[in-house]
C-alpha positions as CSV (number, residue, x, y, z in Angstrom):
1,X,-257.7,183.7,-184.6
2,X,-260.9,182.0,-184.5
3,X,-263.9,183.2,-184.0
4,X,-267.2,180.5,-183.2
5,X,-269.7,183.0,-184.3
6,X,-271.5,182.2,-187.0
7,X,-270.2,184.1,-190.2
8,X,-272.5,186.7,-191.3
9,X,-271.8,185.2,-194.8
10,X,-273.3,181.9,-193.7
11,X,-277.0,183.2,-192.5
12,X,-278.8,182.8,-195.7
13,X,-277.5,178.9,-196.4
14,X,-278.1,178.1,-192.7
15,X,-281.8,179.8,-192.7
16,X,-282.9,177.9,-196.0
17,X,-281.3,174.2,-194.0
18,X,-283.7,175.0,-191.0
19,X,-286.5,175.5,-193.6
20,X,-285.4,172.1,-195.2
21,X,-285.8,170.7,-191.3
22,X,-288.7,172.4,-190.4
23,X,-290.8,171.8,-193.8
24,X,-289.3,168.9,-195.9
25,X,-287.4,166.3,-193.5
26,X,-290.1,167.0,-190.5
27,X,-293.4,165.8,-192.1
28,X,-291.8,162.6,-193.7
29,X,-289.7,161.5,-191.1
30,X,-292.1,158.8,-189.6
31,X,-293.2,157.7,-192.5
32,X,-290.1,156.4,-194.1
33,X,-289.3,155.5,-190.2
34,X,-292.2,153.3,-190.8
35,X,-291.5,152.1,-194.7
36,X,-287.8,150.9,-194.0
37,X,-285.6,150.8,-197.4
38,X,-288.3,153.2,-199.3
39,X,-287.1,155.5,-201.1
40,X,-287.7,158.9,-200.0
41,X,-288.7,160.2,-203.6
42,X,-289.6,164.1,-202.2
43,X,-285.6,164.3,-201.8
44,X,-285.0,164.3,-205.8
45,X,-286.1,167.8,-206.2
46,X,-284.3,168.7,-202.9
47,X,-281.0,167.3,-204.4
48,X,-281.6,169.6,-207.8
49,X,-281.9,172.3,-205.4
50,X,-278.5,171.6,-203.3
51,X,-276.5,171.1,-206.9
52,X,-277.7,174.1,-207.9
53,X,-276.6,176.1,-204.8
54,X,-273.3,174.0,-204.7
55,X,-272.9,175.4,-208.3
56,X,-273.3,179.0,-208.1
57,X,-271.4,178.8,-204.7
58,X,-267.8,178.2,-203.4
59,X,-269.2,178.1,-199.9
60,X,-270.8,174.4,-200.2
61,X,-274.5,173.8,-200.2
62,X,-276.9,172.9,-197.4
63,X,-276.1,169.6,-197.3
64,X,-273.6,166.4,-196.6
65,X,-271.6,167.8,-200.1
66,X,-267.8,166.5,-199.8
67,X,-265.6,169.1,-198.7
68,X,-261.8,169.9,-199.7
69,X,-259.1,170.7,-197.1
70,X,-257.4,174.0,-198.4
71,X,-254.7,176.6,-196.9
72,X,-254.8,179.7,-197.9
73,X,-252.8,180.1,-201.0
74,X,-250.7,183.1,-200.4
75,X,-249.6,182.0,-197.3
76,X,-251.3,185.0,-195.5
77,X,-252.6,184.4,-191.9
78,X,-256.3,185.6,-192.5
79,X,-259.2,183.6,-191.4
80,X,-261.2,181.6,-193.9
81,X,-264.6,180.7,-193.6
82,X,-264.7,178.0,-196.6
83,X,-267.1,174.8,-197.2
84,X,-266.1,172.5,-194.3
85,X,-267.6,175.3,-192.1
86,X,-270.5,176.0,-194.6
87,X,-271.1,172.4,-194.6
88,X,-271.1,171.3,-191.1
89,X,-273.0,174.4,-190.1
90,X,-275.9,173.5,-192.5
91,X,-275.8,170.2,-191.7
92,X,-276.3,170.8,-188.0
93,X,-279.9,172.4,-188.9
94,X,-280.5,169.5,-191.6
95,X,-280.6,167.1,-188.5
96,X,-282.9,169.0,-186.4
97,X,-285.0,167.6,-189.0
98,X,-284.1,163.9,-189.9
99,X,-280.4,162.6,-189.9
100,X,-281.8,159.2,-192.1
101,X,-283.2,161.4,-194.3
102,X,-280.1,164.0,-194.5
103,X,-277.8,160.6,-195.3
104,X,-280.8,159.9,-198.2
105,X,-280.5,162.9,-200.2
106,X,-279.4,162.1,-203.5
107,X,-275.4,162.9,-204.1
108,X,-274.6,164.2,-200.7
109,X,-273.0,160.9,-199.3
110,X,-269.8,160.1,-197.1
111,X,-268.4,159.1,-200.6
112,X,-268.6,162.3,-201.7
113,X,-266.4,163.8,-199.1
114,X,-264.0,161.3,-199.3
115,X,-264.0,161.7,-203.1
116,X,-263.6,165.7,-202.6
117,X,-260.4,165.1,-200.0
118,X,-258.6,163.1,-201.9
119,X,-259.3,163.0,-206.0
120,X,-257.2,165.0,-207.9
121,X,-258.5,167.5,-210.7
122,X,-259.7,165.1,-213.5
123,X,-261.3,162.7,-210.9
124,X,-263.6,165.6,-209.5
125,X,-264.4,166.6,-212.8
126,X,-265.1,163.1,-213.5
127,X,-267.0,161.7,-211.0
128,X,-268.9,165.3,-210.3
129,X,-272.6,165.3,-209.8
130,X,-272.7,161.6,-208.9
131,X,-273.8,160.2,-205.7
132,X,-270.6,158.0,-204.1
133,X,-271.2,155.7,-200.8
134,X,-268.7,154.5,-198.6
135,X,-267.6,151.1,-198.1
136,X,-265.2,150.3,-195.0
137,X,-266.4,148.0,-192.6
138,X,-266.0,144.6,-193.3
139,X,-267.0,141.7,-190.9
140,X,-263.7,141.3,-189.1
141,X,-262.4,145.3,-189.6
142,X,-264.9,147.3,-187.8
143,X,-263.1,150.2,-186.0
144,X,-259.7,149.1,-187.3
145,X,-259.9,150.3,-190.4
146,X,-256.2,149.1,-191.2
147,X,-257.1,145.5,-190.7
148,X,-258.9,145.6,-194.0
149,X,-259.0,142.5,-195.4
150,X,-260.5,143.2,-198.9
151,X,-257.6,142.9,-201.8
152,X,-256.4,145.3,-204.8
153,X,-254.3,143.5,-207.3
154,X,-252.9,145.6,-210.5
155,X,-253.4,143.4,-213.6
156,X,-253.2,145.5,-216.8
157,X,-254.5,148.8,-216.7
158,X,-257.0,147.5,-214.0
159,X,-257.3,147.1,-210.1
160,X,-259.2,143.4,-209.4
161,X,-260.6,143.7,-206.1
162,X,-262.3,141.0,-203.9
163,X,-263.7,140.8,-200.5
164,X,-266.5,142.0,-198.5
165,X,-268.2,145.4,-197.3
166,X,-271.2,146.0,-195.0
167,X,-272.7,148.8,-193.1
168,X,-272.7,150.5,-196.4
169,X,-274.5,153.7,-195.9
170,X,-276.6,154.8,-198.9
171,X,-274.9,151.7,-200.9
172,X,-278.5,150.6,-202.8
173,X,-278.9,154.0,-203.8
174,X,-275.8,155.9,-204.5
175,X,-273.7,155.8,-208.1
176,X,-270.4,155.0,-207.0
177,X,-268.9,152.9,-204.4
178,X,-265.7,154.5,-202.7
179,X,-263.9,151.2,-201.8
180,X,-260.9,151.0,-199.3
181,X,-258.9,147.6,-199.8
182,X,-255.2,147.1,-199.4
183,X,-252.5,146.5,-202.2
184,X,-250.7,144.5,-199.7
185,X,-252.0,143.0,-196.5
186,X,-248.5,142.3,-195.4
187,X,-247.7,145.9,-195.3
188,X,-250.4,146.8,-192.9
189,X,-251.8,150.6,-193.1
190,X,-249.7,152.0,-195.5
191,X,-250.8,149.6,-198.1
192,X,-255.1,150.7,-198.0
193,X,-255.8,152.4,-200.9
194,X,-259.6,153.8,-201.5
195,X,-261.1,153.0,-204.9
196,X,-264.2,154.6,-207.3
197,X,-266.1,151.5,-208.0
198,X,-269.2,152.1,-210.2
199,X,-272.6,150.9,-208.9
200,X,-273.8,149.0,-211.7
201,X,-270.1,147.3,-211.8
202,X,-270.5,143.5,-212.5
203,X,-268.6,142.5,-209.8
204,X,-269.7,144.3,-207.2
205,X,-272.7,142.2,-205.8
206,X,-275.5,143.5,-203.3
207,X,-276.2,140.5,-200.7
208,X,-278.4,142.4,-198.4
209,X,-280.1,145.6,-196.7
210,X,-279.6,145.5,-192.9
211,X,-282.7,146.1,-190.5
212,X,-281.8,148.6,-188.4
213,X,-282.5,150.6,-185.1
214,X,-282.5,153.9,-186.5
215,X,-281.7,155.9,-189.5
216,X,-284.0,153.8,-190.9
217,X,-284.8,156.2,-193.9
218,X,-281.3,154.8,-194.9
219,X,-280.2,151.9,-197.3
220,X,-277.4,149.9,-195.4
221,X,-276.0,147.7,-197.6
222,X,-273.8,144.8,-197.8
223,X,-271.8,144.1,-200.9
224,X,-269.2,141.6,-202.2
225,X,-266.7,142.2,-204.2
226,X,-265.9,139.2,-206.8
227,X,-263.5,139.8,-209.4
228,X,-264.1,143.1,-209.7
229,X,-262.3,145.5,-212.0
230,X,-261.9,148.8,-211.6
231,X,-259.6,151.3,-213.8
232,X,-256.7,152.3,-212.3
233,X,-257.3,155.6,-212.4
234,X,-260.2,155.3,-210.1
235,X,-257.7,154.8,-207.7
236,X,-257.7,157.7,-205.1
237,X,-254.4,159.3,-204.2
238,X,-251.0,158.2,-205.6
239,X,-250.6,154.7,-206.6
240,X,-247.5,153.6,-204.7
241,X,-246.9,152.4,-200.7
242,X,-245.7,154.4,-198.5
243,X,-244.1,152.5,-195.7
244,X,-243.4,155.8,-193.5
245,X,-247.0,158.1,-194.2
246,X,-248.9,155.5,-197.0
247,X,-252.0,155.8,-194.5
248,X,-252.0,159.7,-194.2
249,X,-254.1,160.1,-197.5
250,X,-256.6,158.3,-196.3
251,X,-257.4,159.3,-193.0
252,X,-257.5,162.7,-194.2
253,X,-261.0,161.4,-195.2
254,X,-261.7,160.7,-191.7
255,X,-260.4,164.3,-190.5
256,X,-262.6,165.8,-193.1
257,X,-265.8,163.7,-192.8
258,X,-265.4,163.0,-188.5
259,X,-266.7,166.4,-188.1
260,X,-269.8,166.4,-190.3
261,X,-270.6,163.3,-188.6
262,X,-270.1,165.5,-185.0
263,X,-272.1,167.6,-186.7
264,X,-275.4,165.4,-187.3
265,X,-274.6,164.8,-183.8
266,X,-275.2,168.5,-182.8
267,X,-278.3,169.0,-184.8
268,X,-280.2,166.2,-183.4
269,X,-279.2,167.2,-179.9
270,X,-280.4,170.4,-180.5
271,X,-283.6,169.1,-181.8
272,X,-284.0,166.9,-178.9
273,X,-283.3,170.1,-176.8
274,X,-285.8,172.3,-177.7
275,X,-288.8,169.9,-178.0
276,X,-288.1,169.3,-174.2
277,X,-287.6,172.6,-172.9
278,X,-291.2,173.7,-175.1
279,X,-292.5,170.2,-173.1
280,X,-290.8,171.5,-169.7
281,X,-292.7,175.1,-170.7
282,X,-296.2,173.5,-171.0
283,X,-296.1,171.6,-167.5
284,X,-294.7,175.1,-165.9
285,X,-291.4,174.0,-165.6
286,X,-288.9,176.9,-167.0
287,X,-285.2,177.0,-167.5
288,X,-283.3,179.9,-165.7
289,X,-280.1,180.1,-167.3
290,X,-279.0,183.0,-164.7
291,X,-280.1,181.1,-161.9
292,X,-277.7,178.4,-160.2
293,X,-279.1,174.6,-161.1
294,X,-278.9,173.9,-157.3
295,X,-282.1,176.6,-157.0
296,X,-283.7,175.2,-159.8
297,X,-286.6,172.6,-160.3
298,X,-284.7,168.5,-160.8
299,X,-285.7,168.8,-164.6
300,X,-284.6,172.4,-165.0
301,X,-281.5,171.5,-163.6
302,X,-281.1,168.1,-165.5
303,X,-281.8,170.4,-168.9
304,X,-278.9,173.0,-168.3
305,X,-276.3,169.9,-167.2
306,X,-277.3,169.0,-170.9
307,X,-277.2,172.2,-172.9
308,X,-274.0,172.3,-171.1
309,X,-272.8,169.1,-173.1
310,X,-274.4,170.5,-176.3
311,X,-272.9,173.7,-176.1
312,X,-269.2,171.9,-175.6
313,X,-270.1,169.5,-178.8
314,X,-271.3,172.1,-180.9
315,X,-268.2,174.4,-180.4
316,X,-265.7,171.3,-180.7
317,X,-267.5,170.5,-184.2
318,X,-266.7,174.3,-185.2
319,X,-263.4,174.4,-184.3
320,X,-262.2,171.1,-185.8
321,X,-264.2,172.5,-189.7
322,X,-262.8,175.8,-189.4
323,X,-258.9,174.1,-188.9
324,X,-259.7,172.0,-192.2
325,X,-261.2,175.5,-193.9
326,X,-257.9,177.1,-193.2
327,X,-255.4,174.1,-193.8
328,X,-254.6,173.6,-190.4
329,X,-254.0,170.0,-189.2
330,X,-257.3,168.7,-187.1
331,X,-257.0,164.7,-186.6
332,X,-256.9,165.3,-182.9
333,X,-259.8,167.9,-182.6
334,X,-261.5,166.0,-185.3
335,X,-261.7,162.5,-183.3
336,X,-262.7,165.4,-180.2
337,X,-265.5,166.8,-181.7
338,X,-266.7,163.1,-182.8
339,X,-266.3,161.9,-179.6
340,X,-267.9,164.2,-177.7
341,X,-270.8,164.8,-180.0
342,X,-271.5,161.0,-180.3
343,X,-271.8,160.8,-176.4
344,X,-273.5,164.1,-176.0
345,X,-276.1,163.0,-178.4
346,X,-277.0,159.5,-177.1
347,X,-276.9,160.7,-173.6
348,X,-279.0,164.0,-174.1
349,X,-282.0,161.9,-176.1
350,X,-282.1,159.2,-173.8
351,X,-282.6,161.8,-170.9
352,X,-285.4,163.8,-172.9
353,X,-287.3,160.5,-173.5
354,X,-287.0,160.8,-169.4
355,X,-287.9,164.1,-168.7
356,X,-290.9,163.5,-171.5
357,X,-292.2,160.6,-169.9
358,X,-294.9,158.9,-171.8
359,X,-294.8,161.0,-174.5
360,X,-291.3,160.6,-175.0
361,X,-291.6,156.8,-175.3
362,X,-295.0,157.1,-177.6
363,X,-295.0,157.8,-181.1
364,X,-296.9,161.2,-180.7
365,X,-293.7,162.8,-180.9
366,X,-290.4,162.4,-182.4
367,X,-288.2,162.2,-179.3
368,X,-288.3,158.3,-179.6
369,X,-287.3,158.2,-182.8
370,X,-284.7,160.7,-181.9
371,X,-283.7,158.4,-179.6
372,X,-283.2,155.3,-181.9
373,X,-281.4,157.7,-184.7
374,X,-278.6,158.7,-181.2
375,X,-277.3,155.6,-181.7
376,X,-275.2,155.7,-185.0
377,X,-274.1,158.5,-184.8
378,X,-271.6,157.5,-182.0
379,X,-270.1,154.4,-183.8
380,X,-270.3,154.9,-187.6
381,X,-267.2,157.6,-189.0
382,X,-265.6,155.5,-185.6
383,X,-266.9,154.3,-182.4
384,X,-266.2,156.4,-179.2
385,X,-263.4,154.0,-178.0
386,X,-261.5,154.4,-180.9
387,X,-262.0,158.1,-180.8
388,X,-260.7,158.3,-177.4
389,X,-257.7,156.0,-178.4
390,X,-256.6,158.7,-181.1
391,X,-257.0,161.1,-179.3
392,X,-255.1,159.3,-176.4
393,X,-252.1,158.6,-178.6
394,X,-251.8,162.6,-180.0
395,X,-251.6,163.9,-176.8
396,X,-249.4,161.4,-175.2
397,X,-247.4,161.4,-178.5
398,X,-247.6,157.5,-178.7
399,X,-247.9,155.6,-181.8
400,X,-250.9,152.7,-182.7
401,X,-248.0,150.5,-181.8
402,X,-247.3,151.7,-178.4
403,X,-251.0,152.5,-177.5
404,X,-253.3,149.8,-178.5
């Protein structure tokens, strides 16, 4: 049975990510607000840090490490507590600090995940202790990830892909690529297949960094993909289509990554949270949380309607990392806790701007900024409609066909 305590296990990893947040991220996070697409060079030694822990740990480090769905071997029914939960957890402090400058640390990317659900053996081995990106979104297959247009053709012992990528997050920066294009566009889903594609790869072309709202101590990038070869044994998962479950392998990516994103989600709500409620202290305003809102102050009542929300995200995110620890399939609580954190977040910032009044619109603080960062975190990993619609179709038991 689960339990949504934090493992005892855990407390060390998540201590040292809220002195990461507190002491690290905190300090620097308006300056590379300020000096878009500079690269946050106090990170390196961070990284060394989180490879090193990752190393001497089968828990996962305090960061955005890729995780690996695993039952539990003998088939017993014991809990496990493995890295998902480890990951997500530590993440969730990690944003109380700065979620640009979480998705900057050097080989912690949404590649990397992907890479650790999927690879087999002699891939992890190979592309271990590289930083791996994610590339998508293309310019007409946003939220649809099956309508990828970008091409994989087998010549030799070599995949040539073409076509087009943007919303790359950490693309400048990272090592690897982690490229989804389809073998056969006429197949639909079960024909995308996710491919290793080197950074420095000739035919992989960087057109552009995107200005953005927030997150802005991210690279974004926008690629295209010319004649670019790739060895076929970059090619994640098996190499054939599948016509009845081809698309399974990868949106197991999605089940694994979906809650890390809910988690970012969690931590900046949190941090958004607890900067109001010390504001609402210093103008005598104080939260009774054994006191009914309706005999409370408009603010204090305003602030438990949204620790209300946070508490709901924050147990969805747990819930949907602790099924993938212990092999149990999540796609429906993983869209949940995406969903709900996404809106929680964007809703709960926007409202402590509010309640902060003029110094939650300045710069003083770091509400505003908070407020900016809300944004992605409901629409990249999916956008809240599309969570909504998976989670529509698994608990109406309809297919993408019948429910679009």
């Amino acid at each position: 049975m689960i339990n949504l305590e934090v493992p005892r296990k855990f407390g060390p990893l998540v201590a040292q990510a809220r002195q990461v947040a507190d002491e690290v991220f905190r300090p620097i996070s308006r300056k590379y607000d300020r000096e878009e697409h500079a690269r946050p060079v106090e990170l390196d030694m961070l990284a060394a840090l989180i490879d090193g822990m990752n190393d001497g740990s089968d828990m996962g480090g305090a960061g955005a490490a890729g995780v690996r769905r695993s039952a539990n071997d003998d088939g017993s029914q014991d809990n496990r507590n493995g890295s998902n939960l480890s990951t997500a957890l530590s993440i969730m402090e990690l944003c109380r600090g700065d979620v640009g400058l979480l998705l900057s640390v050097p080989r912690q990317g949404l590649g990397n995940s992907a890479i650790a659900s999927v690879a087999d053996d002699e891939q992890l081995e190979r592309f271990a202790g590289q930083w791996a990106a994610m590339a998508i979104t293309e310019p007409e297959a946003g939220s649809d990830s099956a309508s990828i247009r970008t091409t994989a053709v087998l010549d030799g012992d070599d995949y040539v892909l073409n076509g087009e990528k943007i919303y790359v997050t950490a693309g400048e920066r990272a090592d690897l690529i982690v490229v989804w294009a389809t073998l056969d566009r006429s197949l639909g889903r079960p024909a995308i297949k996710s491919f290793v594609v080197e950074r420095s790869n000739p035919g992989l072309k960087l057109d552009r960094l995107e200005h953005k709202l927030g997150i802005r101590a991210s690279d974004t990038a926008a690629f295209t993909l010319q004649d670019c070869r790739v060895p076929k044994e970059n090619l994640l998962g098996p190499p054939g289509i599948e016509v009845t479950n081809g698309f399974a392998g990868a949106m197991q990516t999605f089940d694994n990554t979906r809650p890390l994103v809910a988690a970012m989600a969690v931590g900046l709500t949190r941090a958004c949270l607890e900067t109001t409620r010390e504001l609402l202290a210093e103008a005598g305003v104080e939260v009774d949380w054994d006191v009914p809102a309706s005999r409370q102050t408009a603010a204090a009542a305003d602030y438990l309607a949204m620790d209300a929300d946070y508490e709901a995200a924050y147990l969805l995110t747990l819930q949907a990392a602790w099924m993938a620890d212990n092999g149990k399939p999540n796609s429906l609580q993983a869209s949940m806790a995406k969903a709900k954190a996404g809106r929680t977040c964007v809703d709960v910032a926007l409202r402590c701007v509010a309640l902060a009044s003029t110094l939650g619109y300045g710069e003083e603080l770091l509400l505003e900024k908070w407020a900016r960062d809300a944004k992605i975190l409901d629409i990249f990993e999916g956008t809240q409609q599309i969570q909504l619609l998976i989670i529509a179709r698994q608990l109406l038991g309809l297919s993408s066909a019948q429910l679009r």
